[in-house]
N, C-alpha and C positions, 0 to 999 in steps of 0.2 A: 871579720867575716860574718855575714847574715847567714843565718841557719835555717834549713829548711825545715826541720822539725829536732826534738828533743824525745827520748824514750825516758822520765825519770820516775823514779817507784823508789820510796822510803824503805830502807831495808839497816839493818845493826852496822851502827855505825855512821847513820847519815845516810844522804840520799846517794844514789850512784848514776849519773846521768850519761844515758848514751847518744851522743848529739850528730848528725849528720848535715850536710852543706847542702843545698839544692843541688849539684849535681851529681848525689849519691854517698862523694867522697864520705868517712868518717872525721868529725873533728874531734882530736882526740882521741886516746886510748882506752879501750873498753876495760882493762883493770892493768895493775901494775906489770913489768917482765922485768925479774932483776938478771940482766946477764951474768953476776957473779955467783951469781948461787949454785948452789951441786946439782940443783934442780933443773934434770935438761929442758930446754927453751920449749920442745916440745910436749912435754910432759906438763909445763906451766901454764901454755895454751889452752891443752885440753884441762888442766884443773879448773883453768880459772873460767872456759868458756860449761863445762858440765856445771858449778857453782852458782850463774847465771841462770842456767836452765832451773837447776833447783829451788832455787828462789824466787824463779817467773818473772825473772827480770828481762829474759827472753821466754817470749814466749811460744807455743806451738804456731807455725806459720811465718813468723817474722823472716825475716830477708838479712841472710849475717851481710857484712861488711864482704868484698871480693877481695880472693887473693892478696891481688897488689894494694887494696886501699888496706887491710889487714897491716902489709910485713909496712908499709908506708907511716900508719901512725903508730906503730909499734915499735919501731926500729929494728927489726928483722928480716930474714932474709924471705923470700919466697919462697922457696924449698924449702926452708923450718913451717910456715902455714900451711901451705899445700899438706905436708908431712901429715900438720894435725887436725889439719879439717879429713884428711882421708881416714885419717884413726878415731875422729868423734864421729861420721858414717857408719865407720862399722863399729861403734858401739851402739848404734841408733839414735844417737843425738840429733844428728845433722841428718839431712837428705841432699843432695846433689839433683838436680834438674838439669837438664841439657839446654847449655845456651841463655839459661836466667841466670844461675848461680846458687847459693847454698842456704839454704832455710832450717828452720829449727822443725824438729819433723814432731808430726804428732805420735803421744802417747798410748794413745788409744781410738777403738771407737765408740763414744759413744752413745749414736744415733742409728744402726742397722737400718732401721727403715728408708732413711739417705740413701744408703748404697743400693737398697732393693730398688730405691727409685731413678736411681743414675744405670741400672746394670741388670735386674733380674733374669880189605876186607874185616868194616864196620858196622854195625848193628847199630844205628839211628834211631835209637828209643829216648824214651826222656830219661831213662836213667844212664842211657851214655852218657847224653849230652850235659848233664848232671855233674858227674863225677869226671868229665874233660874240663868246665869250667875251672875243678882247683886243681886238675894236672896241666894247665893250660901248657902251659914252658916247656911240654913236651912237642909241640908244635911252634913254630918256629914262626909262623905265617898267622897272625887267627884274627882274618875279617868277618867270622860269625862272632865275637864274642859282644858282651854288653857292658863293658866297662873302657872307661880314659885310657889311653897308654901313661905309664909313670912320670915320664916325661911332662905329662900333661896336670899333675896334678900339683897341688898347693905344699909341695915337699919345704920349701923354705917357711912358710909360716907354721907348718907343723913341727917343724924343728925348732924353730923361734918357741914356739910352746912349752915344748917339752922343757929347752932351756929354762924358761921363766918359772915355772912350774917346781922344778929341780933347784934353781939356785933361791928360791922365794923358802921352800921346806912346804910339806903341807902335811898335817893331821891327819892319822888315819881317820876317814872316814866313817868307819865302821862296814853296814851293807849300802849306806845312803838313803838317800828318800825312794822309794818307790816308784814316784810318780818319774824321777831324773831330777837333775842336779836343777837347785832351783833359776839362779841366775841363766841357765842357759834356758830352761822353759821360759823365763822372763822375756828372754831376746825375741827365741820362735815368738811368741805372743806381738813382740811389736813389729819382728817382720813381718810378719802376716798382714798388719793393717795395711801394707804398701802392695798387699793382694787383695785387699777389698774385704779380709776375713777378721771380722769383730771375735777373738778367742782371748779369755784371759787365761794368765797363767796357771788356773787350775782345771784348765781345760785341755790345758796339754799333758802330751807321755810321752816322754824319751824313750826310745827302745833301740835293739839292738839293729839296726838300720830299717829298713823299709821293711824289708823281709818279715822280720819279726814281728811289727805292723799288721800287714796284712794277716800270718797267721794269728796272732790274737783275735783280729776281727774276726776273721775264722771261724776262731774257737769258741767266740759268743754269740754269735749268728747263726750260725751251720749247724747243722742235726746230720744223721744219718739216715738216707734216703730224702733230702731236699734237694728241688732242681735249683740252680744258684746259676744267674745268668752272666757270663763274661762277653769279653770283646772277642772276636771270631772275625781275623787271629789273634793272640792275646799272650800273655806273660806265659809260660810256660811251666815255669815252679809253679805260681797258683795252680792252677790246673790241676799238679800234682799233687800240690797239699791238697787240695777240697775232694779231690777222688780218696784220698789216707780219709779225710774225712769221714770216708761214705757219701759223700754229696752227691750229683750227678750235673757236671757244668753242662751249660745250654749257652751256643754262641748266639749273638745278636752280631751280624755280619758288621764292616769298615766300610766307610767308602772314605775315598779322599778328601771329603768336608765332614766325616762325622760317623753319622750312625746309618743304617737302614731304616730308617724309622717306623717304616710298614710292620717289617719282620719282627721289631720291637714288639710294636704291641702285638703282635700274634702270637710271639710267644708269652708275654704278660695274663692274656686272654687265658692261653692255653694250659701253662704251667702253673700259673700261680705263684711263685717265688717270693719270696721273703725279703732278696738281697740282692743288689747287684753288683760285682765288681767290676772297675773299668777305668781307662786309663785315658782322658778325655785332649790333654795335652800330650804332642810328641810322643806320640803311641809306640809303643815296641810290639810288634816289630814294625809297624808301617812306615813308622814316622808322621800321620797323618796327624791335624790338629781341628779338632770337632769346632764348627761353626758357632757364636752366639745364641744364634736363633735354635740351632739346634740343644744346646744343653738347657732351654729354658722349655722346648719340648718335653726332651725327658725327664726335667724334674714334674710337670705336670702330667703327664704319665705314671709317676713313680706315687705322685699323691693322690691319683687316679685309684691306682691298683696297689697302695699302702704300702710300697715296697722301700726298704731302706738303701743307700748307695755308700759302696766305699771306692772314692777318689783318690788314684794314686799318680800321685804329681811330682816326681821324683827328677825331673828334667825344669822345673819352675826355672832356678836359678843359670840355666842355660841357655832360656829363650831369649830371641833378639828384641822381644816385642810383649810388651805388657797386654794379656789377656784376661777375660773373664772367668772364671772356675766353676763349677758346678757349687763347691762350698761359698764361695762370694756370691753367686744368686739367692742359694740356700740360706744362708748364715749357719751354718753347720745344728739345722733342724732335723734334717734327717739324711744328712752327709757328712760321713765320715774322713775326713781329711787326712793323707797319709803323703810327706814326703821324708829329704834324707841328706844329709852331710856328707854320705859316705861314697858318692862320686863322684864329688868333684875337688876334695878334700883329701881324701885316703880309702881304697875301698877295703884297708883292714883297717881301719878306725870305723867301728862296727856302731854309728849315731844314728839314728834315723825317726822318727818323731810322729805320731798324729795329733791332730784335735778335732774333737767331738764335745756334745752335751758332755758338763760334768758328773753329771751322775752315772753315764755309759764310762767316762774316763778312771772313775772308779769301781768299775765292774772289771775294765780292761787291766786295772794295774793289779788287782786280786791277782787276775790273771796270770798277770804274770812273776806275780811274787811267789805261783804255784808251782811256773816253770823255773824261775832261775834266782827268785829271791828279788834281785832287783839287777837292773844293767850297772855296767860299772860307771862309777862316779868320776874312776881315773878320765879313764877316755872323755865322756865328759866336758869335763874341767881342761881336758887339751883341745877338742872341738870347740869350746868357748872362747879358748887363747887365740885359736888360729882365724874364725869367723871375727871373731873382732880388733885383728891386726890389721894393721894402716890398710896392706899391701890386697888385703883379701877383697874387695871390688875392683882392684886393676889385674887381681888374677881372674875373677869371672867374665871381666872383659875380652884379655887377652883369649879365655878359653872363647868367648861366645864370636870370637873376630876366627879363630884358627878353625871352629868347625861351620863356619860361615863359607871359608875357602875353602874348604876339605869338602862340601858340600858341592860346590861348584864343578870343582875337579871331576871328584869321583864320578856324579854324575855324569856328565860329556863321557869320562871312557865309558861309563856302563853302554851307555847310550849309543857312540860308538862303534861297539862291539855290538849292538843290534839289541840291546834289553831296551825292555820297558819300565817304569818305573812307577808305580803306584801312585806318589804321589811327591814334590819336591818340596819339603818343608825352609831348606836350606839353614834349619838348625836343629838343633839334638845330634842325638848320635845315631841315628839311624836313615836308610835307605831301602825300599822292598823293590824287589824285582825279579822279574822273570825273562826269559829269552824261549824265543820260539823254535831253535833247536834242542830242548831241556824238558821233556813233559813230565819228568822225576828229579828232582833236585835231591834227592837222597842218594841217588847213582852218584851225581858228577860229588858231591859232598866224599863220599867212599872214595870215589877216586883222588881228589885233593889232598885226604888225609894219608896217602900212600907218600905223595910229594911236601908233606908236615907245614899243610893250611887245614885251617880248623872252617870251615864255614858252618853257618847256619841255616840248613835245610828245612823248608816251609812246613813240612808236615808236622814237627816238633810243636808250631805255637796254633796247631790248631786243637780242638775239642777230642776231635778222633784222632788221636796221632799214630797211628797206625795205617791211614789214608794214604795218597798219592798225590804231590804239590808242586805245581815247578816252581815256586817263589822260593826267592833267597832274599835272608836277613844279612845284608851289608853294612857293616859297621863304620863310618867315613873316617874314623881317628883312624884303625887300625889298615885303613888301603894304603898307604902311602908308597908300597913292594911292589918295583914293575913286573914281580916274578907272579903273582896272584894274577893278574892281567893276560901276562903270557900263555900263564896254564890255561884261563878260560878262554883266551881266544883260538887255543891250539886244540880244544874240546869241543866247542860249541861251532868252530870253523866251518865243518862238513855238513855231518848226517843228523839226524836228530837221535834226541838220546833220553 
């Protein structure tokens, strides 16, 4: 056979050469596979392909052998390759492409300036809505909520965890690192390069999900009596935390591409704030997803007017379609990075992560070693097991295909029934909307909760939640009850309300 090239690099032991045919095939086995050994087939794959990497005998960018040329000069089967090319992905070895095939993914970044140049009868308070979130299950129906249905989450890989975890033994810990368990900040650090975000691992903080996130930055950002600008409408807990604060939140209005941008800066002009938080991907409650062009405004705005930004991207791993970030424009200069494991994984497997400059990162982890000493290492160490199981990219799939149709659906009935819709992202988990028999979403809210549907009435995620709102936060996982339907069409039918 004539060979179309040879990859061979001198390494202990002699040279190891990876030889391939002009028409791609592999000639030849990239290292040994003994089928008798204890050592499953899969397990020998990824040894022997992670080995390779280490010693840059594959290097970042290279093009592995496919599938079938793989189980072909190996003598295995398909389904044992497949198996471990899907298990070295989610260790971050491998990368997957649509339609090329499988590459040795990079390490790191280490050129930023690249990327800048590719990319630069209920009472409806927040603290109802608060303390319904963890009585949820007393509602039976709850298309307001903000989280997966069970069903919908990565329960087999977290049990797979737990398992290995358990029958492996593990060391007490002690309180762990600080900052979170090192390996998995390792991970964050390389996925992040496949969002355009150059962060090494001591630029990351595990925390106790997003939540906790956000309040630390909070807690080092924030004064009492500072105006602190959000999205208007916007996360709801924030709001809550930053008024405990003492703060005083100031919206900067949604529009379906983005920001207001006018009202931006006049409020910038006018406030002076220190900080913004904002949520630029797959907004809750809109759903909305901020333009390019628009997030490279507001960062010139933000260096304008010296304002710092915390970026909460807690829907990243949901979206159908790779976008830009405010921290990938940034490079986390003066953007605070904040997403989380904990929704689409387990939302009591309490993971959830930022990165920022590391010397902020070690102000944040004082932080939090003030509040709770350190997060647990347990969880952790399960989050690490389960993120880097075979199966964990064909579970973000499966989720990112189910709220794609859930998105479709719901839409049409809303639509249907005579709502409007905000804006169609046809992914995340959210949908805003309002109907023009409805000029309080807080009434028909009261009345659903008599027939035990939880919605999510608009005035909740705005600034003044005290207001009047006919928008509803519709959650697409949790529509799927013709009975939610029925009620609004049997409400919204007549007269206005």
């Amino acid at each position: 056979m004539v060979r179309g090239f040879a990859q061979c690099h001198g390494r202990r032991g002699g040279p190891l050469c990876i030889a391939f045919a002009p028409d791609g095939s592999q000639d030849g086995p990239m290292f040994p596979i003994d089928p008798q050994s204890a050592t499953p087939l899969v397990a020998q794959i990824v040894g022997g392909v992670t080995r390779l990497v280490d010693e840059q005998t594959l290097r970042p960018g290279m093009k592995m052998p496919s599938i079938r040329q793989f189980a072909h000069s190996h003598h295995v089967s398909l389904f044992t390759v497949a198996e471990a090319y899907d298990r070295l992905v989610a260790q971050g070895l491998l990368i997957s492409r649509p339609n090329a095939g499988f590459y040795v993914r990079r390490r790191s970044l280490t050129q930023p300036g690249d990327v800048l140049a590719r990319t630069r009868h209920h009472d409806f308070d927040s603290n109802w809505y608060l303390r319904s979130i963890f009585e949820s299950h007393a509602k039976e129906m709850r298309p307001g909520c903000g989280w997966f249905p069970a069903a919908w989450l990565f329960n087999e890989g977290l049990n797979r965890g737990l398992r290995r975890l358990a029958g492996g033994g593990m060391e007490s810990p002690g309180y762990g690192d600080p900052k979170g368990h090192r390996p998995l900040r390792k991970l964050v650090s390389e996925a992040l390069v496949d969002r355009e975000i150059a962060a090494d691992t001591d630029q990351v903080l595990m925390t106790q999900g997003s939540s906790q996130a956000l309040d630390l930055a909070a807690r080092r950002l924030v004064r009492a009596g500072d105006v602190v600008l959000v999205d208007e409408p916007g996360y709801a807990n924030l709001m809550y935390a930053l008024r405990f604060l003492g703060a005083r939140p100031v919206g900067v209005p949604r529009t379906p591409t983005g920001y207001d941008l006018q009202a931006l800066e006049r409020a910038l002009a006018e406030h002076r704030p220190k900080v913004m938080f904002t949520q630029p991907r797959l907004h809750s409650p809109t759903g909305s997803v901020a333009q390019t062009a628009q997030l490279y405004r507001l960062l010139q705005l933000a260096e304008k007017h010296d304002v710092l930004i915390v970026e909460n991207d807690i829907y990243a791993e949901v979206d159908t379609e790779p976008r830009a970030t405010l921290a990938s424009l940034d490079q986390i200069s003066r953007v605070i990075y904040i997403s989380s494991f904990s929704k689409t994984v387990s939302p009591n497997l309490r993971v959830g992560y930022l990165a920022a400059p590391a010397d902020l990162v070690d102000e944040l982890a004082q932080l939090k070693m003030i509040a709770g000493l350190t997060s647990s290492e347990i969880g952790e160490r399960i989050a690490y097991e389960a993120v880097t199981d075979a199966r964990w990219r064909r579970h973000l799939k499966s989720v990112r295909d189910r709220l794609a149709q859930a998105h479709e659906q719901v839409g049409d009935r809303l639509v249907g029934l005579g709502f409007e819709l905000f804006a169609e992202p046809k992914a995340g988990l959210f949908l805003w909307a309002r109907h023009p028999h409805c000029a309080d979403s807080r009434r028909l809210s009261a009345l659903a909760a008599e027939h035990g549907i939880l919605m999510g009435p608009g005035h909740l995620f705005h600034c003044d939640q005290e207001g009047v709102s006919p928008w509803m936060r519709f959650n697409v996982a949790f529509c799927d009850d013709d009975r939610i339907f029925a009620f609004l069409a049997g409400q919204l039918s007549e007269t206005p309300r």
